[in-house]
N, C-alpha and C positions, 0 to 999 in steps of 0.2 A: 897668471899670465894667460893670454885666448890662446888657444890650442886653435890645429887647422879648421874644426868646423866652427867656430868665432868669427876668425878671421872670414871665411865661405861666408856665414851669413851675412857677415857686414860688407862684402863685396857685392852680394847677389842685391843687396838692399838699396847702392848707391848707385848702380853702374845704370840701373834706367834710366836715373834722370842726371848721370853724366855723360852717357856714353854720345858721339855724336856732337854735344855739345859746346861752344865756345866757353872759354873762363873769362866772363867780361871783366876781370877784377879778381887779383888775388892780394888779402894782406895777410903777411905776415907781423906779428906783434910780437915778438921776441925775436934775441940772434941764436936760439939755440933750446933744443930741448935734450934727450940723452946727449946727444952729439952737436956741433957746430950746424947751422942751414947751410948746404950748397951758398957760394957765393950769386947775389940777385935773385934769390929765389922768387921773390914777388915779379920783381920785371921776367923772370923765362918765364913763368907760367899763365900771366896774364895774356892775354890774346890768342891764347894757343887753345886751339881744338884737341877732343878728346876721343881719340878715334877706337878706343876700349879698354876694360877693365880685365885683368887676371890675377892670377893668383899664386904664386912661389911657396911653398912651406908658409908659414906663419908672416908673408911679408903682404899686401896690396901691390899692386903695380898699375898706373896707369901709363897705357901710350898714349904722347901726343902728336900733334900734326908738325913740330918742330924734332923728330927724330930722335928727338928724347922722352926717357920714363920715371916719372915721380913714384921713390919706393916709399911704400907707406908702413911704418909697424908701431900697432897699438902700443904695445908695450905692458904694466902692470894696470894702468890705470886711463891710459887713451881711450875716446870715444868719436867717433867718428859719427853727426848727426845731421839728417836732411831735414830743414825747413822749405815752406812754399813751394811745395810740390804735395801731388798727392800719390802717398804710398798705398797699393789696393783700396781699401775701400773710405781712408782716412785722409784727409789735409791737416798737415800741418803748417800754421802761421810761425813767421819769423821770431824767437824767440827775442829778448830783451839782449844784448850781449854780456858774457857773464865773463867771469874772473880770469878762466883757464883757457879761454875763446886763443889758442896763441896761433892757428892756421885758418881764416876762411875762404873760402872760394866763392864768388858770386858768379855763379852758371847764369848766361843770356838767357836764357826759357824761365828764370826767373826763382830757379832755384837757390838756396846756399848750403854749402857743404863745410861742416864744422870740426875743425880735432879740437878737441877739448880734453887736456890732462893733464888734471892735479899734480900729480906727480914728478908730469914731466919725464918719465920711463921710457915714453916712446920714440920715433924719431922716421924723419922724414930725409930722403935725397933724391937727386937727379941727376940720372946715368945717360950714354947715349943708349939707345934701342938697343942696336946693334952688338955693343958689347958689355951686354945684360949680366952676359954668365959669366964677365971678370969681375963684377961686382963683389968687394970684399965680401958682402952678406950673404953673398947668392953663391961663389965659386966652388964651397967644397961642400954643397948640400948632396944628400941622398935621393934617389926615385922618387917622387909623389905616392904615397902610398894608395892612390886610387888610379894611379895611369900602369899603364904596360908596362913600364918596364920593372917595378917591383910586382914578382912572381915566387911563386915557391922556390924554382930552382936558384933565384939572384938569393932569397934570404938565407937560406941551406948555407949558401957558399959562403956569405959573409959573415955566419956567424960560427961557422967550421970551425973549432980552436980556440977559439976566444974563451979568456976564461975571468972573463967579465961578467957580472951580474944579470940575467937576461932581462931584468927591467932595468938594467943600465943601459943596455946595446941597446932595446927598442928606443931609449930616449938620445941616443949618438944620432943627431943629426944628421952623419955624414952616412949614415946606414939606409935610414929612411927618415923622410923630412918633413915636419910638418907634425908627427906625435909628439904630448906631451903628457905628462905626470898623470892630469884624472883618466885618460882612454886607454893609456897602457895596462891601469892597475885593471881597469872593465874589462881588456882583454885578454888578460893574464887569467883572472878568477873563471871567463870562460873558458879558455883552453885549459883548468886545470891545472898551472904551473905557477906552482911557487917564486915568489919572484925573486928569492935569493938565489935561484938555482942559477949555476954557472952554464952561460948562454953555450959554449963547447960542447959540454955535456950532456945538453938534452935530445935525446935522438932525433935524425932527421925526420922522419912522418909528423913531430909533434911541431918542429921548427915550421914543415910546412902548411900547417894546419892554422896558424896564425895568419899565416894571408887571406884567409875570404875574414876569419875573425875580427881582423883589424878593417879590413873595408866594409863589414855587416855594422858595428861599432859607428863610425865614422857618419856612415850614411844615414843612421837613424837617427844621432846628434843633429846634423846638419836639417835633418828634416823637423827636427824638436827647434831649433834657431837655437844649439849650442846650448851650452851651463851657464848658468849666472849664478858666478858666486865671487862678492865683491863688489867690482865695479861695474862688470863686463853688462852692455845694454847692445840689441839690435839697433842697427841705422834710426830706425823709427821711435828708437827711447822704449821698444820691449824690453821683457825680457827673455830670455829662451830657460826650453823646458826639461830640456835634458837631463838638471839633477835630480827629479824626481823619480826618476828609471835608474837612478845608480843601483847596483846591487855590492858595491865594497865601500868605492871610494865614500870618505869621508865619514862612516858608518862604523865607528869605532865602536866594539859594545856591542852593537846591534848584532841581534841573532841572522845568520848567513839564509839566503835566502834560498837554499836549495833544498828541495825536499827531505824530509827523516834526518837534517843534517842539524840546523839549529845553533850550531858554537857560533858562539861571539865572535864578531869578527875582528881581527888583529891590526894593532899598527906598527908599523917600525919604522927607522929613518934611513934611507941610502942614500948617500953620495946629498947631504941636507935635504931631503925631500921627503913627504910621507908616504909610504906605502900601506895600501890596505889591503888585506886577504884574508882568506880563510884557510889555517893551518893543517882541516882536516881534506878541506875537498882540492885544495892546491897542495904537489906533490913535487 
């Protein structure tokens, strides 16, 4: 599943050549992909300008100039890809139209914006602007792990008593929003903490010492354009470079990467998920 710096880069890739622009043309080619399409989703979005792109936890969100916002979410297998336009130093022509083509957009400057997924995991809606944050998807998310208001003293406080697994709480949504399974275990292995450890019990200095860890993390993903593992491709059909910088995830076996230290590194399952670490240098 993309995790927030996925989603970040597949936002940061599209919003040039939509932002500003009119959708001279939207079809939709299915009634539905995880979930049902908004009622006329073709007819609201067609004609309506795209007055910019953001970004919620692991969601897209575009505004348009009819006061509503199309929520975008990849899902396992969503791809979200720009033809006829040129991205930095590349043009891309119009592909052929393929199988899982089920949302296109035909942008007036001559671009098209493509979800394309297999799978079908993903899923698209249309909210008013305005009442963004009643959004089933959106109402009981967490702080953006890179904005204000997630700080050392908000995670201290939230994870006070919990006696939840502390790589279960960093992946609670409603704590902080937008982490997922590969970046929690990157930053667990650097802070040193075990990730069976019970989030309650880890002393405050160390709980707060994950906040620049998690935003240090994050930042260098987003700047790598994300992991690719699977499906997950940049706007432009890259790939991103990030898992070649893992130091746990996915690295089962593999000797730990910290100096004089060398043990294999570990996996286990929490909550169905795999956790990777190292039993000696996480405590």
């Amino acid at each position: 599943m993309p995790e927030l710096p996925e989603v970040e880069t597949v936002k940061a890739g599209i919003a040039p050549v939509m932002t500003g622009q009119l959708i001279a043309k939207a079809e939709v080619n299915r009634p539905d992909l995880r979930w049902p399409f908004p009622e006329n989703m073709a007819d609201r979005l067609t004609g309506r300008r795209v007055l910019g792109l953001r970004r919620r936890s692991k969601y897209i969100l575009v505004d348009l100039d009819s006061a509503e916002t199309l929520l975008i979410h990849l899902g396992m297998s969503g791809r979200i890809l720009v033809s006829g336009a040129a991205q930095g130093a590349f043009y891309h022509p119009h592909p052929a139209p393929a199988k899982h083509d089920h949302v296109v957009l035909h942008m007036d400057g001559g671009a098209r914006i493509t979800f394309n997924d297999a799978r079908r995991f993903g899923a698209m809606d249309l909210m008013p602007t305005a009442a963004q944050d009643d959004h089933w998807l959106i109402r009981d998310l967490g702080p953006e792990p890179l904005g204000n208001a997630f700080d050392e003293t908000y995670l201290v406080a939230r994870l006070k008593g919990r006696n939840t697994p502390i790589k279960s709480a960093l992946l609670d949504q409603r704590i902080v929003a937008g982490l997922g399974n590969i970046y929690v275990c990157e930053v667990l292995f650097r802070a040193g903490i075990d990730p069976r450890r019970k989030a309650g019990q880890i002393a405050a200095r160390r709980v707060a010492s994950l906040v620049p860890l998690i935003r240090d993390v994050l930042h260098e993903a987003i700047a790598a354009g994300g992991s690719s593992l699977r499906d997950y491709r940049q706007s432009d059909g890259e790939l991103g470079y990030f898992q070649h910088g893992f130091q746990v995830y996915d690295r089962e076996g593999a000797p730990c990467v910290t100096p004089d230290c060398a043990r294999p590194i570990s996996r286990i399952v929490q909550s169905g998920r795999s956790s990777f670490f190292c039993a000696q240098c996480q405590r």
